[in-house]
Each structure stands twice: as C-alpha cells, then as structure tokens.
C-alpha positions in Angstrom: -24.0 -10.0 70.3 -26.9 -7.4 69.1 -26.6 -3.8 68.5 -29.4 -2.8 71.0 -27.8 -5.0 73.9 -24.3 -2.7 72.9 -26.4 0.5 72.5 -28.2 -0.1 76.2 -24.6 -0.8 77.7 -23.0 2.4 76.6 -26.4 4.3 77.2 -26.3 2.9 81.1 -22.4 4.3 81.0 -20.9 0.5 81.0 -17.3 0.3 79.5 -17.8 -1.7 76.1 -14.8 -4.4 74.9 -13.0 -4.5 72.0 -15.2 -7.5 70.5 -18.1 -5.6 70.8 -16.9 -2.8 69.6 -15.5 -4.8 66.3 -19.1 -6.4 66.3 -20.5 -3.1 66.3 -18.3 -1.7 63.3 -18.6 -4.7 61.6 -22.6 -4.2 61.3 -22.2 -0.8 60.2 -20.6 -1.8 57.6 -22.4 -4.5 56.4 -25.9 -3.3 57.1 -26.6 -5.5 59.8 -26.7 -2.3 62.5 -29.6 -0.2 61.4 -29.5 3.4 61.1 -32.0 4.2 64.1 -29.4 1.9 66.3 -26.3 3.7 64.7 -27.6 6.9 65.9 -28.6 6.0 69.3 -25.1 4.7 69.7 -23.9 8.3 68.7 -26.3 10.1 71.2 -25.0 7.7 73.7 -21.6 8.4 73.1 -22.3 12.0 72.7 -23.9 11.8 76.4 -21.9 9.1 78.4 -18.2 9.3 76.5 -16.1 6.6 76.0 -12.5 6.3 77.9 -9.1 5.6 76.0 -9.4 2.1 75.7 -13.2 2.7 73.8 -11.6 5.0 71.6 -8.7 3.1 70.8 -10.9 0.2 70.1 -13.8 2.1 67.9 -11.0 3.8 65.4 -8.9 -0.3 65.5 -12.6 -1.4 64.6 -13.4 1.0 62.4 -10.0 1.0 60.2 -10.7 -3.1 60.0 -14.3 -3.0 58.6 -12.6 -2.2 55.4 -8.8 -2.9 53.8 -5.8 -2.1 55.3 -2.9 -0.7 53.5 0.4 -2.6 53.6 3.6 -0.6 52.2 7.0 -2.5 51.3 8.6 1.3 50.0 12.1 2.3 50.7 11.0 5.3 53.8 8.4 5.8 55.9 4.7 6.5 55.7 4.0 9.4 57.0 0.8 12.0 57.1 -0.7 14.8 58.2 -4.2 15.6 58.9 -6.5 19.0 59.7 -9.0 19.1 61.8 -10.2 22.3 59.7 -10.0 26.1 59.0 -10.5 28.9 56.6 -7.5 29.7 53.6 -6.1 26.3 54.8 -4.5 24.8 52.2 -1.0 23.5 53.8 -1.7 19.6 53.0 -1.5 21.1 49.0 2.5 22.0 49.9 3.3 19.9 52.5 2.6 16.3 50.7 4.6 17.5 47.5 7.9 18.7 50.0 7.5 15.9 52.8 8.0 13.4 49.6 11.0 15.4 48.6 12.6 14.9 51.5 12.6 10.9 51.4 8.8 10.4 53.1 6.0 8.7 51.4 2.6 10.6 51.8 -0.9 8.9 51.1 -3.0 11.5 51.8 -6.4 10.5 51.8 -8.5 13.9 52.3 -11.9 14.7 52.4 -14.2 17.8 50.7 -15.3 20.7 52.5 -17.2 20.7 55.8 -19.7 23.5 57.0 -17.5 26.5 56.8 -14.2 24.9 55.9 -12.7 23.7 52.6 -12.4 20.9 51.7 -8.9 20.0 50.1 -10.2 17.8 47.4 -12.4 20.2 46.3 -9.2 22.9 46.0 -7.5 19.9 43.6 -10.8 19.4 41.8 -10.6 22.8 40.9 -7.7 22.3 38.5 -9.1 20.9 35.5 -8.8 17.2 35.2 -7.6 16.3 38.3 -9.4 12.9 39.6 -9.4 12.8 43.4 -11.2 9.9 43.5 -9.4 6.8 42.6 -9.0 3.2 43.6 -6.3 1.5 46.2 -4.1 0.1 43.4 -3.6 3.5 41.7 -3.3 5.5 45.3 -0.7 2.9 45.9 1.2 2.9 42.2 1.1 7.1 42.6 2.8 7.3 45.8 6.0 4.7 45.2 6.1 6.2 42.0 6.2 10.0 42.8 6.0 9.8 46.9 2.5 11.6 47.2 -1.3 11.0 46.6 -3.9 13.2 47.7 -7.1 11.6 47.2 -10.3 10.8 48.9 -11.4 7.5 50.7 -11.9 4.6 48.7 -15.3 2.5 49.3 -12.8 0.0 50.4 -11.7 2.2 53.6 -13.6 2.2 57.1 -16.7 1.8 55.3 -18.5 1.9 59.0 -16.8 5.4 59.4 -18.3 6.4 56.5 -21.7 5.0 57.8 -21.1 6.2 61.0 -20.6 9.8 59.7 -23.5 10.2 57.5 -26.3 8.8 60.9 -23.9 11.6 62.9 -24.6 14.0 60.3 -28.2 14.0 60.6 -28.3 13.2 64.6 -26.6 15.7 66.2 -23.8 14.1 67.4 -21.0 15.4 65.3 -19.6 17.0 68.1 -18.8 14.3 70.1 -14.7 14.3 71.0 -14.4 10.6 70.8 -16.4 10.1 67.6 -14.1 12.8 65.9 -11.5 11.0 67.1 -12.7 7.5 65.9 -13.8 8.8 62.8 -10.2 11.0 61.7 -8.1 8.2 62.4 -9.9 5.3 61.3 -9.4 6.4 57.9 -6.1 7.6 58.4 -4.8 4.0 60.2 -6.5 2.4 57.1 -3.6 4.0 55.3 -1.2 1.9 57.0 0.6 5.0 58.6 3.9 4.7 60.7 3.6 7.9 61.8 0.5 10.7 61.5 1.1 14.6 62.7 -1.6 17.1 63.9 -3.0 20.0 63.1 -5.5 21.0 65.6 -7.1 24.5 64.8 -8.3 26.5 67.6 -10.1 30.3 66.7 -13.1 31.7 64.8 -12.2 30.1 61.7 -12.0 26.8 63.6 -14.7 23.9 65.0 -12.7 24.1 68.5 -13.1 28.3 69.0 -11.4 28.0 72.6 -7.8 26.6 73.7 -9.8 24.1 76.2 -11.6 22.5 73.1 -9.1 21.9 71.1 -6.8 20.7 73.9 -9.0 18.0 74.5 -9.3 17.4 71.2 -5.9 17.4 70.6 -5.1 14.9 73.6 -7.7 12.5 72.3 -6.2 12.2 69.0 -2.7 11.7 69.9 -3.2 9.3 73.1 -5.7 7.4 70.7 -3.3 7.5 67.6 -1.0 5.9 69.9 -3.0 3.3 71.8 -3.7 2.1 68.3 -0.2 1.8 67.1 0.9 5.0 65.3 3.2 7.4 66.4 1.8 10.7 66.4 2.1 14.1 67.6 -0.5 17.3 67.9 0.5 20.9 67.0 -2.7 23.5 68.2 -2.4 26.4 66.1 -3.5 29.4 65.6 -7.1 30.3 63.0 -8.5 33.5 64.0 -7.5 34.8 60.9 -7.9 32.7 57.1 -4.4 31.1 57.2 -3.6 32.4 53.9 -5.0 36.0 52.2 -7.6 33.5 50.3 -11.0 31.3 51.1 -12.3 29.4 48.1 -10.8 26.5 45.6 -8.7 28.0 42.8 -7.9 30.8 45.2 -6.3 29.1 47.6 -4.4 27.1 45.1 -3.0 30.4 43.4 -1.4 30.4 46.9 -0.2 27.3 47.1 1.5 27.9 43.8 2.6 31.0 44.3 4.2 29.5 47.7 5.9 26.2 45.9 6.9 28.4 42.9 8.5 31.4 44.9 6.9 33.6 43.2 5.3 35.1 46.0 5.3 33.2 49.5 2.9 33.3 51.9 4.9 33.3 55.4 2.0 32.1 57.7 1.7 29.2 55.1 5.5 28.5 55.0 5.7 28.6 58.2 3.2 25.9 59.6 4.1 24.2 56.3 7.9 23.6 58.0 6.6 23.4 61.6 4.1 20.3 60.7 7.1 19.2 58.3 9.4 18.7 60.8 7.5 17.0 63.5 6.6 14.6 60.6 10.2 14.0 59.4 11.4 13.9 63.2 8.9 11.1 63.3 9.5 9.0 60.9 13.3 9.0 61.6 14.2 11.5 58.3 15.9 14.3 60.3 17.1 14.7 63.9 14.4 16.4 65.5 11.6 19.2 64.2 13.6 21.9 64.1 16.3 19.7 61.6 13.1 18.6 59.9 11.6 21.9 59.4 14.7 23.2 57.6 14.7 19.9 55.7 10.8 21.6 54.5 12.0 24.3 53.9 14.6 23.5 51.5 12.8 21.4 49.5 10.7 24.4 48.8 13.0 26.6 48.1 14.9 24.2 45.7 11.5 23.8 43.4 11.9 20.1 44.5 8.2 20.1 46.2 7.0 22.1 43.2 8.3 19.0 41.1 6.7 16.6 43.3 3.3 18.3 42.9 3.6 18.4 39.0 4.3 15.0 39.1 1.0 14.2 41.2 -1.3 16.6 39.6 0.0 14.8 36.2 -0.6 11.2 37.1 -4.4 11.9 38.5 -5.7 14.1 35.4 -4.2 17.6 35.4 -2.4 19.3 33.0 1.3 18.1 32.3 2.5 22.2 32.5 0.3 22.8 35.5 3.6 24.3 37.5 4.4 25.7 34.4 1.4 27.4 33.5 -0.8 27.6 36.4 -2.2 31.0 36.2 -4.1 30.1 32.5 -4.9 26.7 34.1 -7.4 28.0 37.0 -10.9 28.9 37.1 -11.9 32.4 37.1 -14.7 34.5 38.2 -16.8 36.6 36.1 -17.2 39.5 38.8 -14.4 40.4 41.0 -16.0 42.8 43.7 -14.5 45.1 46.0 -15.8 45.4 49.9 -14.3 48.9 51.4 -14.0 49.8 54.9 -16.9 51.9 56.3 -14.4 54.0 58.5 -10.5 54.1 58.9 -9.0 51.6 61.6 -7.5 49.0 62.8 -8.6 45.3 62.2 -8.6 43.7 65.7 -10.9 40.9 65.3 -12.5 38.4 61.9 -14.8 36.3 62.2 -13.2 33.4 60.4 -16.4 31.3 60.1 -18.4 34.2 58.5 -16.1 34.6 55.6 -16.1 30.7 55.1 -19.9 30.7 55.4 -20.1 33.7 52.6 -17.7 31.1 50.0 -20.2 28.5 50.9 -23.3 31.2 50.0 -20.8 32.4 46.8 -21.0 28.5 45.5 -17.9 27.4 46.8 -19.3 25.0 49.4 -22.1 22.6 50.1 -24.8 23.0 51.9 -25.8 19.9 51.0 -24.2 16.5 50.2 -24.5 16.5 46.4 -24.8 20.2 45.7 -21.7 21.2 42.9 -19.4 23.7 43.4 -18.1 26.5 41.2 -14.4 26.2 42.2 -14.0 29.9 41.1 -15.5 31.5 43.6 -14.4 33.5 46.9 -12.6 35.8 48.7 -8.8 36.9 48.3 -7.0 40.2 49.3 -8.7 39.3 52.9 -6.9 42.5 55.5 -5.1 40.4 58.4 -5.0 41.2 62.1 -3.4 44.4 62.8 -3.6 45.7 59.3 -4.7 49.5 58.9 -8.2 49.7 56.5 -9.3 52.7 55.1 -12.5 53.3 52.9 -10.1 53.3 49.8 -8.8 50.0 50.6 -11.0 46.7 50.6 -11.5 44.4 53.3 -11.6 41.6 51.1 -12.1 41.4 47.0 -15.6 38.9 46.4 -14.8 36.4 43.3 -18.4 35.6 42.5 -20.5 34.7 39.5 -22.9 37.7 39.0 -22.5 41.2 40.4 -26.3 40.0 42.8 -24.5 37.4 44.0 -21.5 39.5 45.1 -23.8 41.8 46.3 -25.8 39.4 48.8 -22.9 38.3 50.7 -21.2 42.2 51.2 -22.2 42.7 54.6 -21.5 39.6 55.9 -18.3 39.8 54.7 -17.8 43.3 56.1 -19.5 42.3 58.9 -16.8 39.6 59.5 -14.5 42.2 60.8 -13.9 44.4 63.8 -12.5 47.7 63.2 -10.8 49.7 66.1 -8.2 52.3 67.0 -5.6 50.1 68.3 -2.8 47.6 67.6 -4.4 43.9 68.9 -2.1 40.9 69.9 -2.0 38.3 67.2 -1.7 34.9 68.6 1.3 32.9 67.6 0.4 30.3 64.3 1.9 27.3 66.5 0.2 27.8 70.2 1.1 23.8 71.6 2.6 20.9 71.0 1.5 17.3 72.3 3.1 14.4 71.7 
C-alpha cells in the first residue's frame, strides 16, 4: 500500500477497507505518511465523506496506532465526553460522583478549543495539579480513587494526534467523520465499556443548529457502536454559558460550590444527573437513567463526589485541603470590572461564542498552540435568558489583569447580548436522546 494510492481512492469517492485504513493510521503515526498526504486525505474526506463502516474503521485504526488500555477493576469503565461549550465544566463533577457510585472514570480530556474551555486548563488552574501524566499513574489513580482526569498520553492514537494538528492548519476540522474518528479514537484507547454524549447544539456551541449536531450526534453513537462500545448521545441545550461563569478558576468556584453545596448551580446539576444516569444505566449500575440520575444526585448531596474529587486533585499535585479550603486556593484577578446594561430589558438572546472569544482576548485561552494562560481570568455574574437587566445591574463582571484590558473587551461582551421587552422561550438543557 502507499498513501497517495489511498488518498486518490477516497478523492475519486471509492469506499476504502479496513487494512488500508490501519495502513494509513499506521503511517501517521510513524512518519511514514507525510504531512502534505495527511492533509489531502482530510480535504478528501472533508469533500467525499466516508460511510459507517470508514468511520468505524478510521477511529478502530486510530485507537491501535498507539496502546490500548486493559482494566481488571471490580465495575465498569465508563466516560463521558463534550463535544464543547461555554461555562461547561460538568466533566469536573461528574467523574468525582460517577466513581462514587461504583464506576471507574479515566477521563482523558483535552485543553481549550477556539471559543471553548478546555477542562484541563480549568484543573491546571488549581495550583499544582499535573494533568499530564503517564499510563501507569492514570491507571494506579483511577483503581485507587475511581477517577482520573488527565490529558492524552504520547502513548494514545498518536495518528489522532497527527491527524489533528494537518486538520488544524487545512481546513478540515469540520468534517463530521474526522470529529468522529478523532473523539473516539482517544476515548476507545481508554478501554471504555461504555462512553455517554454530550452533544452541544446553540451559540456557545461548534454545531449552532439542531440538524448539525443531530448528525453529529448519530455519527458518534452508530460509530461508538460499530467499534465495540456501548454508547449513547444526549443533544443539549448551549445558547446560554451552562453555568453563570467562562474562564478556568471561575468555573471551578462553581464546580465547588456545586460538589460542596454551598451554592448549586441547577443547570449544572441537572445535566450532571442526566449524563450520570445514562452512564450508570449503561454500565449496568442502576436500572435505567432515571434510577441512575438519582444515583448522581445523591452522591452529591452526600459530599461523597466532593470526596472523590479531593482524593484526585491530591494524588496529581493539588493541595491536600483543596475541598476544604478552595476559595484561598484559586487564582484571582487584579481587576474585577463591571459591564452595565445600556437600557432596561429583557435578555432574549447571548451570543455564547462572543463571551468565550472575549476569555480567550482576557488570557484565558489560546490563540495559539503554546500561548500560556492566566487561569484567573474571565467573566462570572453572566445575566441568563429571560433575566430582567437594568443599567444598575451588570451583564456580566470582567476578571481581567489590568483595568485596559477589561476595558478592550467591554463591548464585545455587551455586545454578546440582546436586550428586548419580552419574556423569550428558553430551550430545554436536555433537547434529544440517541442511543
């Protein structure tokens, strides 16, 4: 076989095999495929598509090109991935309180993306906390305390890792079936018996319509499938941030305040239990979601998730009182600036990628590969759909370094939402369910 023999066949929209395929992630990873061949492959992809079996047989290729996790652990494996939003930070509860209830969660995670965070980089911003460690530690942390959250290894679908990095810089990261490859490749790598969904749809989201993400949605899970692991898709709801926060620390506050009690966040809670229970219901800990999701939500309310997450955050560098002691842990801005209504309304609309795009301007994201982040930054207090705004109260509060650099990003933020005279409809958080 030769890459520009596989590359013509997909370009002339002929169905490629499984050993090609393996052939083809094999070179990526190795070196032997160059990176002008990698990213015709892409555009090919990205122009022709590839059917089930394709996809099934790029992500089994991909997982292979590096190791393959093998768990002998008294429950199942189980996980949840993101496809991305703004204030979403439900992987940082729901590892901790699926491990409470009897699951064991590697979660390997990835840094932020465009105008989503990343959920490493909201770990990374308590102090000390490594979220980049080898197999054998991932693997002592979570039969030890049930839950890892951690990045990908060298050692896991290196050619996903090539693969991304040519998309990147191609213009293919768009295509459905190289999302598809590339999200579960990594996550199969894992050894998963079962994997749940959370497809974002909205302005906060990379799928802003309900067709995009349905497609995306049914790629993953017939994919996920095909390749062994039983999986199922909740669409939900991101045209508003998820939680009152965007940036690192911020959105851990929440997550702390939520596992602590001290001062819940119901739209978090809430998809925390619903992606809970499909995850339990999977992999055979409770009788169906709705069991599973009150399974969630007791481990919350017990402090037993808290517990878990002390645990983790311990074992990979953070402070032994984080859970404790949270609030004195955390980063904090030097300039916390308020952005006031123009006029009196109604919010009916926010432009959830504008407010991640002004964290990422603020410092809390990349724009490039490389570029540090200053995990302090960002937004919090953000008004919700269908809250009443006045000149007196702020749309959002802007966590920023310097007073300038509040100050550059105040009209985008304010520009981020719609103000009107009526009450809007506010989309239910779970909108589907594919299994």
């Amino acid at each position: 076989m030769d890459a520009r023999g596989i590359v013509a066949r997909v370009r002339d929209g002929e169905t490629l095999g499984e050993d090609e395929l393996r052939w083809f992630a094999g070179g990526l990873a190795d070196g032997t495929v160059t990176d002008a061949q990698a990213g015709a492959f892409a555009m090919a992809v990205l122009l022709n598509g590839f059917d089930t079996s394709e996809r099934v047989g790029l992500t089994r290729a991909m997982r292979d090109s590096g190791k393959v996790l093998n768990w002998h652990l008294p429950g199942p494996v189980l996980d949840k991935h993101s496809t991305g939003g703004v204030g979403d930070c439900v992987s940082l509860v729901l590892a901790p309180a699926l491990a409470a209830c009897g699951a064991f969660v590697p979660m390997i995670s990835g840094r932020g993306l465009g105008h989503t965070g990343g959920t490493l980089d909201k770990l990374e911003s308590i102090p000390g906390y490594r979220g980049e460690v080898g197999i054998a530690q991932l693997k002592s942390i979570t039969a030890q305390i049930g839950c890892a959250i951690v990045g990908a290894s060298a050692d896991i679908a290196p050619a996903d890792k090539r693969l991304y990095a040519v998309r990147d810089v191609s213009g293919t990261v768009e295509s459905i079936d190289l999302i598809t490859a590339s999200i579960l490749s990594k996550k199969l790598a894992a050894g998963l018996e079962a994997l749940v969904l959370d497809v974002k749809v909205g302005s906060g989201a990379f799928m802003k319509t309900m067709d995009d993400a349905e497609a995306l949605a049914e790629a993953l899970v017939s994919t996920a499938q095909g390749a062994g692991c039983m999986t199922t898709a909740l669409i939900t709801d991101m045209n508003q941030p998820l939680v009152a926060s965007c940036g690192n620390a911020l959105e851990v506050i929440e997550v702390m305040e939520t596992l602590t009690g001290t001062g819940v966040t119901p739209a978090l809670w809430d998809i925390t239990c619903a992606l809970g229970g499909e995850a339990l219901a999977l992999g055979g800990l409770a009788a169906d979601a709705g069991d599973g999701a009150g399974r969630i939500a007791r481990a919350l309310e017990s402090g037993d998730a808290a517990a878990r997450f002390a645990e983790m955050v311990a074992e990979l560098g953070g402070p032994l009182d984080f859970v404790e002691r949270w609030p004195d842990r955390l980063p904090s801005a030097k300039v916390v600036y308020e952005v006031p209504a123009r006029d009196a309304g109604i919010v009916q609309a926010i432009d959830g990628e504008a407010l991640g795009l002004a964290v990422v301007a603020l410092g809390g994201g990349r724009r490039r590969e490389g570029d540090k982040i200053n995990p302090s930054v960002g937004l919090s207090e953000i008004a919700g759909l269908g809250e009443g705004v006045n000149p007196d109260l702020p749309l959002a509060l802007i966590h920023a370094a310097s007073v300038e650099e509040a100050e550059a990003v105040e009209a985008q933020v304010r520009a981020a939402f719609t103000i009107g005279e009526t009450q809007p409809e506010i989309p239910p958080l779970v909108q589907r369910r594919l299994r």
